[in-house]
C-alpha positions as CSV (number, residue, x, y, z in Angstrom):
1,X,-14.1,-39.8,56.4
2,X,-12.5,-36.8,54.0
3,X,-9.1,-38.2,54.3
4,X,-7.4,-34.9,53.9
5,X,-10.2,-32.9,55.2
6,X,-9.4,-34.7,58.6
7,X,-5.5,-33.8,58.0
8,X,-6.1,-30.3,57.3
9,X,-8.1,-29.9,60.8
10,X,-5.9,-31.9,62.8
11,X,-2.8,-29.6,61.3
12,X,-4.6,-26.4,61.6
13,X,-5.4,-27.4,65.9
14,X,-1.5,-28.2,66.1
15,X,-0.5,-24.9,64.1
16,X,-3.4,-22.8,66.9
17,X,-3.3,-24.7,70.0
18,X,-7.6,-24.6,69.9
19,X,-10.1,-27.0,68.3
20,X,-12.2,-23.9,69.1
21,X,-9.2,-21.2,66.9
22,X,-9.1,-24.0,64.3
23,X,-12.7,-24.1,63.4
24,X,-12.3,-20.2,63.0
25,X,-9.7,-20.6,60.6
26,X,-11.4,-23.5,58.4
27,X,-14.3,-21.6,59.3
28,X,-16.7,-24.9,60.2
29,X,-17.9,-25.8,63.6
30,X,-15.8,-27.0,66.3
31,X,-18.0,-30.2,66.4
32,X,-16.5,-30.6,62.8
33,X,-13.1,-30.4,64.0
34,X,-13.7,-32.6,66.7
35,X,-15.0,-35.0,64.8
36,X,-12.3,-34.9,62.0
37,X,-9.6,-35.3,64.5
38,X,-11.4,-37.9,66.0
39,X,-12.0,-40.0,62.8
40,X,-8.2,-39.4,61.9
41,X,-7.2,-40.7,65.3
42,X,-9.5,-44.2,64.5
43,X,-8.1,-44.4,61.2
44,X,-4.7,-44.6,62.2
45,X,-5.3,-46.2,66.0
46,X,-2.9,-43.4,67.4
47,X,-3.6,-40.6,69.9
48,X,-2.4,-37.4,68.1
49,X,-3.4,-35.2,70.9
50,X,-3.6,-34.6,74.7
51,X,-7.0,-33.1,75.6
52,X,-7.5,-31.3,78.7
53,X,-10.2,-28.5,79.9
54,X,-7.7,-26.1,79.3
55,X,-5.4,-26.9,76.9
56,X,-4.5,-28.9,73.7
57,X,-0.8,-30.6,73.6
58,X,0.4,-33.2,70.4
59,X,1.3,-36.4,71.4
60,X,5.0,-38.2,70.0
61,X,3.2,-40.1,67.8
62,X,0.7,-36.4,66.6
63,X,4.3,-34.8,66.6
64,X,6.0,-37.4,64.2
65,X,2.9,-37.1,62.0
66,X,2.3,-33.1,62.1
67,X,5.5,-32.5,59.7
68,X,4.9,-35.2,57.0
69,X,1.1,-34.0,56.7
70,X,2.1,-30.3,56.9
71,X,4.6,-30.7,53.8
72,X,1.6,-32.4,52.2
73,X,-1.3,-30.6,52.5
74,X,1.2,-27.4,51.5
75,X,2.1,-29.8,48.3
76,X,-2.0,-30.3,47.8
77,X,-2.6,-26.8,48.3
78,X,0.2,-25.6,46.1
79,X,-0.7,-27.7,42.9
80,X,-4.4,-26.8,43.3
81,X,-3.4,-23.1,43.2
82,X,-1.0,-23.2,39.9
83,X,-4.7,-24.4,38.2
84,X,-5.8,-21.6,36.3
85,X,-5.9,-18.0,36.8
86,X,-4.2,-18.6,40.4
87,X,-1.0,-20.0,38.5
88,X,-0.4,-16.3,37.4
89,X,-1.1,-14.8,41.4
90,X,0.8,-16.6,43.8
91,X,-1.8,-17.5,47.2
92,X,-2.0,-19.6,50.0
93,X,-0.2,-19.4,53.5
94,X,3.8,-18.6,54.4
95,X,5.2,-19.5,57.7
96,X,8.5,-17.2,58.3
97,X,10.2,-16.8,61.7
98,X,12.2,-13.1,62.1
99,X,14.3,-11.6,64.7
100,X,12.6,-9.2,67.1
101,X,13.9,-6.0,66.0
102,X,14.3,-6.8,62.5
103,X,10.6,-7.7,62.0
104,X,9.7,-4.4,64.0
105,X,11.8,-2.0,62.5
106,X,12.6,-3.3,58.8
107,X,10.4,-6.0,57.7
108,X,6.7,-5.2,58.9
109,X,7.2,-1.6,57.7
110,X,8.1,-2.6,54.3
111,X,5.1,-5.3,54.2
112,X,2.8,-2.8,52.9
113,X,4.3,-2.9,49.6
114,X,4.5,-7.1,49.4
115,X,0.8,-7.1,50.3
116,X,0.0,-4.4,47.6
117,X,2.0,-7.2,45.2
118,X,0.6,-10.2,46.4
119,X,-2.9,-9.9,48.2
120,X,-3.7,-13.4,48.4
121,X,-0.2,-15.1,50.2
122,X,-1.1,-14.7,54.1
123,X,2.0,-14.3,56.1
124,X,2.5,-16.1,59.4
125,X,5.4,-14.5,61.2
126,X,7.3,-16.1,64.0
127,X,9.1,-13.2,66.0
128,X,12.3,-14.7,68.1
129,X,15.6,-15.3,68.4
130,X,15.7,-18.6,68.8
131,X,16.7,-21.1,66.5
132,X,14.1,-22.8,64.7
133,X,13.8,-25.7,63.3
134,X,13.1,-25.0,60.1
135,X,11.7,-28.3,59.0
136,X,10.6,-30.1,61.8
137,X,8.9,-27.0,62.8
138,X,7.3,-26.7,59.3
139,X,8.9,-23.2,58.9
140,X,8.6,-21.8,54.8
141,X,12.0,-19.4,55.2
142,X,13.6,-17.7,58.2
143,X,15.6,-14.7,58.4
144,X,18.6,-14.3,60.9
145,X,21.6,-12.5,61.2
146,X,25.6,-14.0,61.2
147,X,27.1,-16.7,59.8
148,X,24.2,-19.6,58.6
149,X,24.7,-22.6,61.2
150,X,22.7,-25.0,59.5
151,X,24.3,-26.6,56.3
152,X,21.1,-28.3,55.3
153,X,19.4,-24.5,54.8
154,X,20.1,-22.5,51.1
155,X,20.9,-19.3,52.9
156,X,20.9,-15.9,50.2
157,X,21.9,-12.8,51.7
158,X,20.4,-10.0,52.7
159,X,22.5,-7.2,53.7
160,X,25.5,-6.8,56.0
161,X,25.3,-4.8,58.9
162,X,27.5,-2.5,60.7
163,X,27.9,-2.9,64.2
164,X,29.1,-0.8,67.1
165,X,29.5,-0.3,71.0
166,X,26.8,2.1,72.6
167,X,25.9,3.0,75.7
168,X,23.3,5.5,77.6
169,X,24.0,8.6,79.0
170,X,23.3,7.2,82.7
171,X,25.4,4.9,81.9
172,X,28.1,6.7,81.1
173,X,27.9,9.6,83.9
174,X,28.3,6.9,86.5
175,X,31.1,4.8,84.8
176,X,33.0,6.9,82.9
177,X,33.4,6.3,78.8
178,X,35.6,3.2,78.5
179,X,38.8,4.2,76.9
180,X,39.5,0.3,75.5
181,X,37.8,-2.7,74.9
182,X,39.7,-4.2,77.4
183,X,38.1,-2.4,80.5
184,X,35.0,-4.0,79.5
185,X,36.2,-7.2,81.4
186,X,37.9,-5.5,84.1
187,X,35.8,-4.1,86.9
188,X,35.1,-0.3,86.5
189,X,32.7,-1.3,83.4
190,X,30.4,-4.0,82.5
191,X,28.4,-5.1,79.0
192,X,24.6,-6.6,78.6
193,X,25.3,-10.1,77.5
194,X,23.9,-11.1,74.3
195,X,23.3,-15.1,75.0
196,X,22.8,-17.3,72.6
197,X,19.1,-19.3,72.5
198,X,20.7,-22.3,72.2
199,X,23.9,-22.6,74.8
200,X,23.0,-19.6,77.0
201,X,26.3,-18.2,76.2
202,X,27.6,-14.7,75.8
203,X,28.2,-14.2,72.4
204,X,31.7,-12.9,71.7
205,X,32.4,-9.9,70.0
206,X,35.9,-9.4,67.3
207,X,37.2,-5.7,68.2
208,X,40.0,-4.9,65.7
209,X,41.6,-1.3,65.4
210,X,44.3,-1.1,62.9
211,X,46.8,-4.2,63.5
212,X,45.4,-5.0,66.9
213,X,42.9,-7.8,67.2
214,X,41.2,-8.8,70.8
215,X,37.8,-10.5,71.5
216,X,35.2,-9.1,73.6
217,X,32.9,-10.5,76.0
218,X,32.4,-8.5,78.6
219,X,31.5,-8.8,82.5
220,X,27.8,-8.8,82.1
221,X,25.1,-8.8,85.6
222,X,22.2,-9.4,83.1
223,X,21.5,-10.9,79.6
224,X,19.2,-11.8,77.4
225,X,18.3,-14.3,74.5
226,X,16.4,-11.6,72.6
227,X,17.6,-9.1,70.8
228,X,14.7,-5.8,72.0
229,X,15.1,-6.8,75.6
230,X,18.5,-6.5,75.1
231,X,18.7,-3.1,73.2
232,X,16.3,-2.1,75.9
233,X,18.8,-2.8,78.3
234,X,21.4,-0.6,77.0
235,X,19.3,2.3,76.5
236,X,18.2,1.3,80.5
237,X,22.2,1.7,81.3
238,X,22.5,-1.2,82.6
239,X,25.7,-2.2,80.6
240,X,27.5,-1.8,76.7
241,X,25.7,-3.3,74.0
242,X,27.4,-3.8,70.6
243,X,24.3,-3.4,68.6
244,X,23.6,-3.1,64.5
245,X,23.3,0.2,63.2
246,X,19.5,0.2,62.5
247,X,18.9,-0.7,65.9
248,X,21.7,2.2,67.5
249,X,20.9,5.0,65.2
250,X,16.9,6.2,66.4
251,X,18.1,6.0,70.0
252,X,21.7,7.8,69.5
253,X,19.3,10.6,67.4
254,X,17.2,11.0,70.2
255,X,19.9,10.5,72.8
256,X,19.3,7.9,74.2
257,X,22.5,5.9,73.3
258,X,26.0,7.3,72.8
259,X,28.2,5.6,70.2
260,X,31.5,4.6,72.9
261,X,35.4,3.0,71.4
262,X,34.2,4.2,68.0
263,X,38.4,3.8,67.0
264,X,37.2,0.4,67.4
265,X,35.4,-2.0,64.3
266,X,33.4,-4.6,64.8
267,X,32.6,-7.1,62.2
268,X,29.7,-6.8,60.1
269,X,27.0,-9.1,61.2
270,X,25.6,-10.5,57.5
271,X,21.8,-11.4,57.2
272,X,20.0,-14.2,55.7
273,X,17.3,-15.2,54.4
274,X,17.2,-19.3,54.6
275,X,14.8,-22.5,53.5
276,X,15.1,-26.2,52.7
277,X,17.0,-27.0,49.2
278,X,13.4,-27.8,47.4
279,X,13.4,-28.2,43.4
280,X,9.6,-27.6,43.5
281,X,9.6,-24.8,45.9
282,X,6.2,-23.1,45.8
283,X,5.5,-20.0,44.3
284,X,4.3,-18.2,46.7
285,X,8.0,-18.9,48.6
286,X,10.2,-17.9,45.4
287,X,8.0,-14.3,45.2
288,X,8.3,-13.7,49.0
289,X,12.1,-14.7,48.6
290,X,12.5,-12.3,46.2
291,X,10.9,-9.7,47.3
292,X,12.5,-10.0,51.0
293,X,15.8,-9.6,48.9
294,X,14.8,-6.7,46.7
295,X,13.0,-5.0,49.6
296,X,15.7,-5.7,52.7
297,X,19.3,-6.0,50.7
């Protein structure tokens, strides 16, 4: 048995959820893969995977092992590419995770330009709001928006985004415009709750107009964990949504949204992009990192 032949198949099933999607990507047979898996399985007298008709799950023990092998098969793969002329053009495989509307309306339109840099780094993108585990889940870098929550992450910074209350016409003809952010909790208006992925709370918004300070969170009927659904909510009029500029602006040009309480500031909502502390972080990470900086800042 190819010891790290078997590795690379048994990752590359976990990281598709096929044998059959695997094989594609190491471009063998699925027999191959099957019997790589297999061998692996021997060799170490675990059960790495649940096999059904219709679906592939990992096991505890294949969930304890995916990481450790992930980090070094990408270790493998990294010092074979720094031999010769790929040490001068960074290649191989990034795994990012990205908000919803930041991968759709900043990132993927200025990926064009990192592609026309760096043709031979393929980019796996994750888009979600939840939080991911960046190592356990074998995540290169992710990119979110406030304050960074994990400690164990080096978080550099992006930008910082300006953030206001909108609502949609619709909205607004059968409410009324709300003349202070307290009406929000009372009962003549409502807000789209923004929850977060991992409490399933409203998120809390700082509303400060000259010396005056309150917190807002709204009465909400509906919320959501993700941030499209919930711009499409607003634009829906089915509530106030305090949303970044880059997200607002297209829909108040087409008139879709209405800026409301604009007397009012919010705080600006920084972004991040953030990895594991790694004194032999891989090229092909530092360029993207970078560039994400250069391009998005």
């Amino acid at each position: 048995m190819d010891r790290f032949e078997a590795m690379r198949a048994f990752a590359r099933v976990v990281e598709t959820g096929s044998f059959t999607r695997a094989a594609h990507t190491l471009q063998v047979s699925r027999t191959t893969v099957t019997q790589l898996v297999q061998q692996l399985e021997a060799h170490l007298r675990l059960r790495l995977l649940h096999r059904t008709t219709r679906r592939v799950s990992v096991t505890a023990d294949g969930g304890a092992y995916y990481p450790r092998i992930a980090r070094l098969l990408a270790e493998l793969e990294e010092v074979e590419g720094g031999l010769g002329d790929a040490a001068s053009q960074p290649r191989g495989r990034l795994r990012i995770d990205v908000p919803g509307p930041y991968a759709r309306l900043r990132l993927v339109p200025a990926l064009p330009d990192f592609h026309a840099r760096y043709p031979d780094i393929q980019l796996d993108i994750g888009v979600s709001d939840r939080e991911v585990d960046v190592i356990a889940d074998n995540v290169d870098c992710v990119i979110r928006g406030g304050a960074p929550a994990d400690p164990a992450l080096v978080a550099r910074p992006l930008a910082s985004l300006s953030i206001g209350f909108h609502a949609s016409p619709a909205y607004l003809q059968r409410f009324g415009v709300p003349a202070h952010p307290r009406a929000l909790e009372g009962p003549d208006h409502h807000m789209v709750g923004f929850l977060s992925p991992r409490t399933g709370r409203a998120r809390v918004f700082l509303a400060q107009r000259g010396d005056e300070r309150i917190e807002v969170q709204g009465r909400h009927a509906v919320g959501f964990d993700d941030g499209s659904a919930y711009l499409a909510a607003g634009v829906a009029g089915l509530g106030v949504v305090a949303l970044p500029s880059y997200m607002a602006d297209p829909h108040v040009a087409s008139g879709k949204l209405q800026p409301v309480l604009q007397d009012w500031q919010l705080p600006p909502m920084p972004m991040h992009v953030m990895f594991p502390p790694n004194r032999h972080m891989s090229q092909r990470l530092r360029v993207f990192i970078d560039w994400v900086v250069e391009a998005l800042g």
